[in-house]
C-alpha positions in Angstrom: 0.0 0.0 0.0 1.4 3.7 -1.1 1.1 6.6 1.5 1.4 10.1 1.4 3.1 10.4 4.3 4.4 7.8 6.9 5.0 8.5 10.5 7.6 5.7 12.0 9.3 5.4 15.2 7.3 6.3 17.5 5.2 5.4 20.5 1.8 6.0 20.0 -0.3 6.7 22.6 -4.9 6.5 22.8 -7.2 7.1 25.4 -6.3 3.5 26.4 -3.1 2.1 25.2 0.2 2.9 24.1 2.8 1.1 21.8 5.2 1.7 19.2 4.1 1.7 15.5 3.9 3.9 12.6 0.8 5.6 10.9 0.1 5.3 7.2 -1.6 8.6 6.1 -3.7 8.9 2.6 -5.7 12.0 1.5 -5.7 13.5 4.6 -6.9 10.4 6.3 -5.4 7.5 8.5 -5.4 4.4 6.2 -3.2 2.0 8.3 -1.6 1.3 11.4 0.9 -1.6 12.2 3.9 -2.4 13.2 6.5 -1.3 10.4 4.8 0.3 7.1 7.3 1.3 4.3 7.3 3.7 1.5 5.7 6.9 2.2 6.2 9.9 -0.4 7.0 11.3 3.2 8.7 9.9 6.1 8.8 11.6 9.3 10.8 10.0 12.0 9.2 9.9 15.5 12.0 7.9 17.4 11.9 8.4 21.2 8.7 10.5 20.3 5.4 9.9 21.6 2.5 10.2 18.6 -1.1 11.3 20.0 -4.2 12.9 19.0 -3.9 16.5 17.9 -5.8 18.6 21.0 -8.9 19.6 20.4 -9.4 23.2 22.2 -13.0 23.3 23.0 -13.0 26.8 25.2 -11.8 29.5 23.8 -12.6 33.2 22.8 -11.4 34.2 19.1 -12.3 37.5 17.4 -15.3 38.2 19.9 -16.0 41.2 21.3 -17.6 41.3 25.1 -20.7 42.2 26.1 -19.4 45.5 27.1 -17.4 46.2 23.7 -14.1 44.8 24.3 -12.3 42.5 21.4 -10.2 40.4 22.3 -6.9 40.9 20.7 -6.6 37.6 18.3 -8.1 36.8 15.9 -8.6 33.5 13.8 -5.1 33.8 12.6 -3.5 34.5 15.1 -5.2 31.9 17.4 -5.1 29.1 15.3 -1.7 29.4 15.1 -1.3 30.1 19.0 -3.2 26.6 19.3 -1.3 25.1 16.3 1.7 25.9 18.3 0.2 24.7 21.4 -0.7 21.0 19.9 -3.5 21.6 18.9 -5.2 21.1 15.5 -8.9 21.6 16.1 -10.7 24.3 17.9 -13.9 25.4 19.2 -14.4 29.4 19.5 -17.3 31.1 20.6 -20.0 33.1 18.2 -21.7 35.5 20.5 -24.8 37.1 20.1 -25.3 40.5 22.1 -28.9 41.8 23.1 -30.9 42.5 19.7 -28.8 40.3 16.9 -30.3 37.7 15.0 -29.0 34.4 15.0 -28.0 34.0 11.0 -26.2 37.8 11.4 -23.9 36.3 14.3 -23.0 33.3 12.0 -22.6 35.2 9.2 -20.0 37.4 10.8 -18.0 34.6 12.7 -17.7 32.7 9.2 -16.1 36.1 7.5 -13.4 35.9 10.7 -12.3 32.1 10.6 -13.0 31.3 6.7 -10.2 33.1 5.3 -7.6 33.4 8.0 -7.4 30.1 10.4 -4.8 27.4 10.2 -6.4 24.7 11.7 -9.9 23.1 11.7 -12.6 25.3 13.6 -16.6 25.0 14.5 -18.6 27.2 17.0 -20.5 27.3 19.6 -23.1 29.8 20.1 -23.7 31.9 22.8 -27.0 33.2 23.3 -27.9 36.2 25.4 -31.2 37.2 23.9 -33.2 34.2 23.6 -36.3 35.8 21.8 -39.2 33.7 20.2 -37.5 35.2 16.4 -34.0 33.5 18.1 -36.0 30.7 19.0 -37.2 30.1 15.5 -33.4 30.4 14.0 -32.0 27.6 16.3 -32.9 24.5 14.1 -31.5 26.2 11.3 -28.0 26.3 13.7 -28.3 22.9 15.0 -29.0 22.1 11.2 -25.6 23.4 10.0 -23.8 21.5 12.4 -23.2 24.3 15.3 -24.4 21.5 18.0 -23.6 23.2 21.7 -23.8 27.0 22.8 -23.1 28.4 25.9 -25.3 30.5 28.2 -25.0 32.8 31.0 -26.2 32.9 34.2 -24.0 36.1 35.1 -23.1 39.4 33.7 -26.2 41.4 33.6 -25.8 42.1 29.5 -25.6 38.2 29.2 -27.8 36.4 31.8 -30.4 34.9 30.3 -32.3 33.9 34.2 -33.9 30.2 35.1 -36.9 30.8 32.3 -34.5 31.5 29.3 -32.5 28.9 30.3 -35.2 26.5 30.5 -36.4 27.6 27.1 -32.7 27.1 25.5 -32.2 23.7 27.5 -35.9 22.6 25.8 -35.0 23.1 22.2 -31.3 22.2 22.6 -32.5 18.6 23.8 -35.2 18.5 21.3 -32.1 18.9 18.3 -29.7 16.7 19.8 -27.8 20.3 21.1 -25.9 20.5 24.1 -25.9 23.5 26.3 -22.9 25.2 27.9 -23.1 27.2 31.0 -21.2 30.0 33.1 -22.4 29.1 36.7 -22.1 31.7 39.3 -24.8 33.3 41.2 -25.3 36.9 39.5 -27.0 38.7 42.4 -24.5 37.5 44.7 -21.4 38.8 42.9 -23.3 42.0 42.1 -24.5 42.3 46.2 -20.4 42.0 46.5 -19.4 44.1 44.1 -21.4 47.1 46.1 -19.9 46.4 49.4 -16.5 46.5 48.0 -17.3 49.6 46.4 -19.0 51.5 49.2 -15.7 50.5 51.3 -13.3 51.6 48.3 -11.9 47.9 47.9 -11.9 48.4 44.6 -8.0 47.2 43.5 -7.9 44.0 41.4 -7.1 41.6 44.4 -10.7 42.3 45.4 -12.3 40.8 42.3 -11.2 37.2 43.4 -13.4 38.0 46.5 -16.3 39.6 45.4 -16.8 35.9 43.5 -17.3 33.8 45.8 -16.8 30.0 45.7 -20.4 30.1 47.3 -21.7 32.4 44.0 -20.4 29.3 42.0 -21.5 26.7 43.9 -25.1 27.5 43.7 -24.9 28.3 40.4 -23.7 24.8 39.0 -26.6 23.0 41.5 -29.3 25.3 40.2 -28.1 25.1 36.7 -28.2 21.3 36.8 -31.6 21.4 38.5 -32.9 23.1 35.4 -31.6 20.8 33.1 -32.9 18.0 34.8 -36.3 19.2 35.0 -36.3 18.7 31.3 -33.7 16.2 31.2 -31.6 17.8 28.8 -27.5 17.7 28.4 -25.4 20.4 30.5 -21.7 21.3 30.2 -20.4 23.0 33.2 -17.8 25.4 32.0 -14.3 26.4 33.8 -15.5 24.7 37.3 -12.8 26.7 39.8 -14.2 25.2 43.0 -14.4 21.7 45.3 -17.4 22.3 46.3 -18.6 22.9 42.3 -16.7 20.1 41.2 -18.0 17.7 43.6 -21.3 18.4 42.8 -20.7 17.8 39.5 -19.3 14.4 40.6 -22.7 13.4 42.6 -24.9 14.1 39.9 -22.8 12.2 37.5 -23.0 9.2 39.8 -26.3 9.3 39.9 -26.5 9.2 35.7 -27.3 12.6 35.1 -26.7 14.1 31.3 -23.8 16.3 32.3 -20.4 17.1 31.6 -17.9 19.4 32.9 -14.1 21.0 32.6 -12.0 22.8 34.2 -8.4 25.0 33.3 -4.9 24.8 33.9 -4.9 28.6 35.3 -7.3 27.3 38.2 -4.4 24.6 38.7 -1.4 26.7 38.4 -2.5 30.2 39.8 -4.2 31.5 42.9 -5.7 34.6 44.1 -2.4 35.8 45.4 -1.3 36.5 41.8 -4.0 38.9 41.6 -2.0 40.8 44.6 1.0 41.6 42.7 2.3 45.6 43.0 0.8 48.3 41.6 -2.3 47.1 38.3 -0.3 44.2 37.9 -2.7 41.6 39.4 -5.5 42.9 36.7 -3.6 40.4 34.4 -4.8 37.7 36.3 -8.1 38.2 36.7 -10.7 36.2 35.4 -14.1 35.0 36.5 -14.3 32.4 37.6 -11.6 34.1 40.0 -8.1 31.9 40.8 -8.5 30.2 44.4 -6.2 28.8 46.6 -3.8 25.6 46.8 -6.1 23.6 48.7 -8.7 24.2 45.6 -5.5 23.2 43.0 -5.1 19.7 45.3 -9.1 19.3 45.1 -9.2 19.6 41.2 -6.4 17.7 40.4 -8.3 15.2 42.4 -11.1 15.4 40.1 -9.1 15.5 37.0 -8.0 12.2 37.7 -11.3 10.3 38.8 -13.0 11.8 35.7 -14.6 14.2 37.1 -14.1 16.5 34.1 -14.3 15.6 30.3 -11.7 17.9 29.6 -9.4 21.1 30.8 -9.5 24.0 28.6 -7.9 27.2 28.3 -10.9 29.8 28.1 -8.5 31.4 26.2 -9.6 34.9 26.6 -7.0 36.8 25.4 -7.1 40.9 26.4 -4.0 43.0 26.4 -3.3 44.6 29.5 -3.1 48.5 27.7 -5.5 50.5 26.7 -7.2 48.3 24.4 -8.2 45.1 26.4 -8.1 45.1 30.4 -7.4 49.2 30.7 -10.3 50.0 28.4 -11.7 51.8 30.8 -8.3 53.5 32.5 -4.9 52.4 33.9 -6.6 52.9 37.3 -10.2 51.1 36.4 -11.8 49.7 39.5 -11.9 45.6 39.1 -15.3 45.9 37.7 -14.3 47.7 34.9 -11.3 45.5 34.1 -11.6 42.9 31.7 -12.2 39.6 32.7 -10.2 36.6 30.8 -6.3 35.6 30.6 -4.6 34.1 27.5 -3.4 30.4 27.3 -4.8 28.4 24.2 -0.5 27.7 23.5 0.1 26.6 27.0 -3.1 24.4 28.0 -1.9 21.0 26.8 2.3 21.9 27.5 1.2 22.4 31.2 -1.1 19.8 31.6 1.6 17.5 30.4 4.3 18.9 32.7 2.4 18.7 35.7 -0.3 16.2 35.1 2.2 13.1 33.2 5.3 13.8 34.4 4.4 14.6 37.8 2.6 11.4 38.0 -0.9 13.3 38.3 -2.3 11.4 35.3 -1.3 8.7 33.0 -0.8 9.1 28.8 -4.2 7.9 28.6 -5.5 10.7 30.4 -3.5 13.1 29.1 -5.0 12.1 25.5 -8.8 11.9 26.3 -8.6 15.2 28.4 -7.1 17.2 25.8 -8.7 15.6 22.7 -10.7 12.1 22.8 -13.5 13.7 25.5 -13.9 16.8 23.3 -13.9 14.9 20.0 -16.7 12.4 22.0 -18.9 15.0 23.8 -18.7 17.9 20.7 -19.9 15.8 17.9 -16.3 15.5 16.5 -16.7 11.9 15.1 -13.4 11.9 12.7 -11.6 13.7 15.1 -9.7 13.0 18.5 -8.2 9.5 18.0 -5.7 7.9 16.2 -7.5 4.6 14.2 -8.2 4.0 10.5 -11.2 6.6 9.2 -10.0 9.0 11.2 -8.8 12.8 10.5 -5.1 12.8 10.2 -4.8 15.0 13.2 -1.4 13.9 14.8 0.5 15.8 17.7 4.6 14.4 18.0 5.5 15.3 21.4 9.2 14.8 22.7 8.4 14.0 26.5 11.9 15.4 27.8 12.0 18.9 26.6 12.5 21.1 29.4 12.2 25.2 28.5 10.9 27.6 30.4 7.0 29.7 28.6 7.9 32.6 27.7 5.4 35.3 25.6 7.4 34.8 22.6 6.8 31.2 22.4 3.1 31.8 22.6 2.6 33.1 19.3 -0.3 35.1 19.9 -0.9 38.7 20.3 -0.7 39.2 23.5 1.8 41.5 26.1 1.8 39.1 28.1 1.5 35.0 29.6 0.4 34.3 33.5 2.5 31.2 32.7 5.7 33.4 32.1 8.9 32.0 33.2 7.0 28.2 34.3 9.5 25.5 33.9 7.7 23.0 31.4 8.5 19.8 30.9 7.1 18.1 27.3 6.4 20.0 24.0 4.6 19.1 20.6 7.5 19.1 18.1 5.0 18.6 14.9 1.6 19.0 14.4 -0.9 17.9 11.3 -4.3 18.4 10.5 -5.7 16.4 7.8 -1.8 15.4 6.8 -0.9 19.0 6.6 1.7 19.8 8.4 1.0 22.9 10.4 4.1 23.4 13.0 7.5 21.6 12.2 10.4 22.2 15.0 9.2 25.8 15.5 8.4 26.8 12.3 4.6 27.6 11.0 3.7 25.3 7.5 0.2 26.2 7.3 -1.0 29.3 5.3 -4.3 31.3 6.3 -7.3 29.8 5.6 -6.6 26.3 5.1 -8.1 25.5 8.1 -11.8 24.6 7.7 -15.2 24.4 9.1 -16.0 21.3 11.0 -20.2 20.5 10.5 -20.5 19.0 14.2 -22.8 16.1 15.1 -25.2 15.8 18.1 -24.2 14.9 21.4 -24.6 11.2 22.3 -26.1 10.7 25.9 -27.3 7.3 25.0 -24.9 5.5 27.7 -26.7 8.3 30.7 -30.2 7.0 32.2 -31.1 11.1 32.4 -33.6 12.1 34.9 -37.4 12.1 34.3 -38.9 14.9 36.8 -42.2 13.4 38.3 -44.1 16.2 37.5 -43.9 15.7 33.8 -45.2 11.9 34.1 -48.6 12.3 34.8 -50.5 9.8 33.0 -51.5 7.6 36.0 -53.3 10.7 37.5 -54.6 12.6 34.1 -54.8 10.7 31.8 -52.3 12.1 29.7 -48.2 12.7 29.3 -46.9 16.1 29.1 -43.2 16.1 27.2 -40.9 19.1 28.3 
């Protein structure tokens, strides 16, 4: 059998093995995998390599301004090739809708901003902060084009859509096979915070990590599950930063509940301390969520490696700390006024390979399902995310004994700045593909704007959870009749 490209020598590694072999690659495609394969019209040499899935960044926020007006500073070049850099070949921005857009306008504009200038495959998910019966009508249209997931709010008063509109989103998403994503923290809480601190002048950026509390989370993430289970729908849990979140998370997935959940490396390697650093410094770190403590960092890594999250994703959220990002609104802005996100799409998978494989935190397997096979499984990615015959040629080579220290060069992105500056990191993708193309080779970018394409997603699969039927809605016995959510 002819290939285009063989990859030999190395160790390849799934969500549930690992051994050494080499990867035929036809067309963009994986056609065999064995032992030895010869000929090739390439050969690339993987010896003392390991070979895994390219990542699949499912969390992050790409040419999108904020509710209040703020862009973030890359764009779908710029990103993609941040993630390429970063091992990944696949990722998952956000298309938000702000108060009064219509649905096919949103699309429209995201598809203008990745078409021509991303390196790597992309989809969407859709965030939805004006769920109006015309917004309604446009969702089957979405789901139809294979955007399957978008995210809600239940915080920020220009995006909190309250318990009804969720309930409304939750119906139609489980109606189209959708899956809904979530920011869970408690909206009149942080806002009741947020006027204390004021009124007492606490208004430097160490005070944002307070004025969140892990309370405001907590109650979130139970109230937003309740929701979905009154309808029995499917709920991702986005960037849980808490024990008390996280373990909730873990109950309800115990008891079969249609849920998923991830958390991100900056909960595992910062705290709120950072965000105490002299002078406006500590506005680079903040990000809601807020960072919390070590004893939080011990708690997650926990759950990261009982499975209590799918995934860990950056929530790349990339603003420059000048005028145009996190100072939009003054070098001296209260913390309210500072915007919320940190950048990290490059350094997600490097980190969690440093301290989750080599520090014994997870295994290989682990580190392949939480930063591809999960996403791939839960996102409707079905050629994407493993390494088998039929699948994508999306391939990561990693050399597990690189040791440099992150720096904001490395990150190719257009950022000032990395909250992982200076890190000692152990592990780094030397090549990446997607589709056979290589993207990043020893440093160097391949891949040329635009040859990255859009990825028609599938619905999410929930077959294997029993759900939860709320009482209320089997009524038969009593009625006479069945009322459907």
């Amino acid at each position: 059998m002819q290939f285009d490209t063989v990859i030999h020598g190395g160790t390849i590694v799934t969500s549930t093995e690992s051994f050494k072999g080499d990867i035929g690659i036809n067309g963009g495609t994986i056609s065999a995998i064995a032992e030895q394969l010869s000929g090739g019209e390439r050969r690339i040499d993987a010896s003392g390599k390991l070979v895994v899935p390219g990542g699949i960044e499912a969390h992050c926020h790409i040419a999108q301004e904020s509710s209040s007006g703020v862009m973030t500073a890359d764009d779908y070049y710029s990103g993609s090739v941040s993630a390429a850099f970063g091992g990944n070949s696949t990722f998952v921005p956000f298309a938000a809708q702000h108060r009064g857009q219509a649905i096919g306008d949103v699309i429209t504009t995201y598809d203008s901003r990745a078409a021509p200038n991303s390196v790597i495959d992309y989809s969407y998910h859709l965030i939805i902060s004006d769920p109006s019966p015309a917004v309604l009508d446009e969702l089957p249209g979405v789901f139809a084009r294979g955007i399957t997931s978008f995210k809600v709010f239940m915080t920020y008063d220009l995006m909190n859509i309250g318990d009804a509109g969720m309930l409304d989103i939750l119906t139609i998403a489980k109606a189209h096979g959708a899956l809904t994503m979530v920011h869970a923290e408690n909206n009149e809480m942080v806002k009741w915070m947020n006027r204390r601190f004021s009124e007492a002048g606490l208004t430097a950026p160490r005070y944002h990590a307070l004025s969140r509390p892990e309370l405001a989370e907590e109650e979130a993430v139970n109230r937003a599950i309740s929701l979905a289970k009154l309808v029995d729908a499917p709920l991702f849990i986005v960037h849980v930063s808490t024990r008390g979140g996280a373990e909730i998370v873990r109950r309800e997935k115990l008891a079969g509940t249609k849920l998923f959940a991830e958390t991100c490396p900056q909960y595992l390697a910062l705290t709120r301390a950072d965000l105490d650093r002299p002078g406006m410094e500590g506005a680079k770190y903040i990000c809601s969520p807020p960072l919390r403590d070590h004893e939080t960092q011990d708690a997650l890594w926990q759950h990261i490696r009982s499975g209590t999250f799918e995934s860990v994703s950056s929530d790349h959220a990339p603003y420059r700390a000048d005028a145009s990002g996190k100072f939009l609104h003054g070098a001296d802005a209260p913390y309210p006024k500072i915007a919320n996100g940190m950048p990290g799409i490059a350094m997600r998978l490097p980190y969690l390979f440093s301290e989750g494989v080599r520090k014994g935190r997870i295994t290989l397997g682990d580190f392949v399902k939480l930063s591809s096979s999960n996403a791939a499984r839960v996102f409707g990615l079905d050629r994407k995310g493993a390494i088998a015959p039929g699948y994508d040629a999306d391939v990561a080579i990693w050399d597990p004994e690189e040791t440099r220290k992150a720096t904001i060069e490395a990150q190719h992105d257009k950022m000032d700045y990395t909250p992982f500056d200076g890190m000692e990191i152990t592990g780094w993708p030397q090549l990446l593909m997607n589709r056979g193309r290589i993207v990043v080779e020893r440093g160097e970018l391949k891949a040329r704007p635009g040859e990255g394409r859009f990825i028609a997603r599938k619905a999410v699969d929930t077959s294997a959870m029993p759900g939860h039927r709320a009482v209320e809605f089997d009524i038969a016995a009593g009625y006479g009749q069945e009322v459907a959510p």
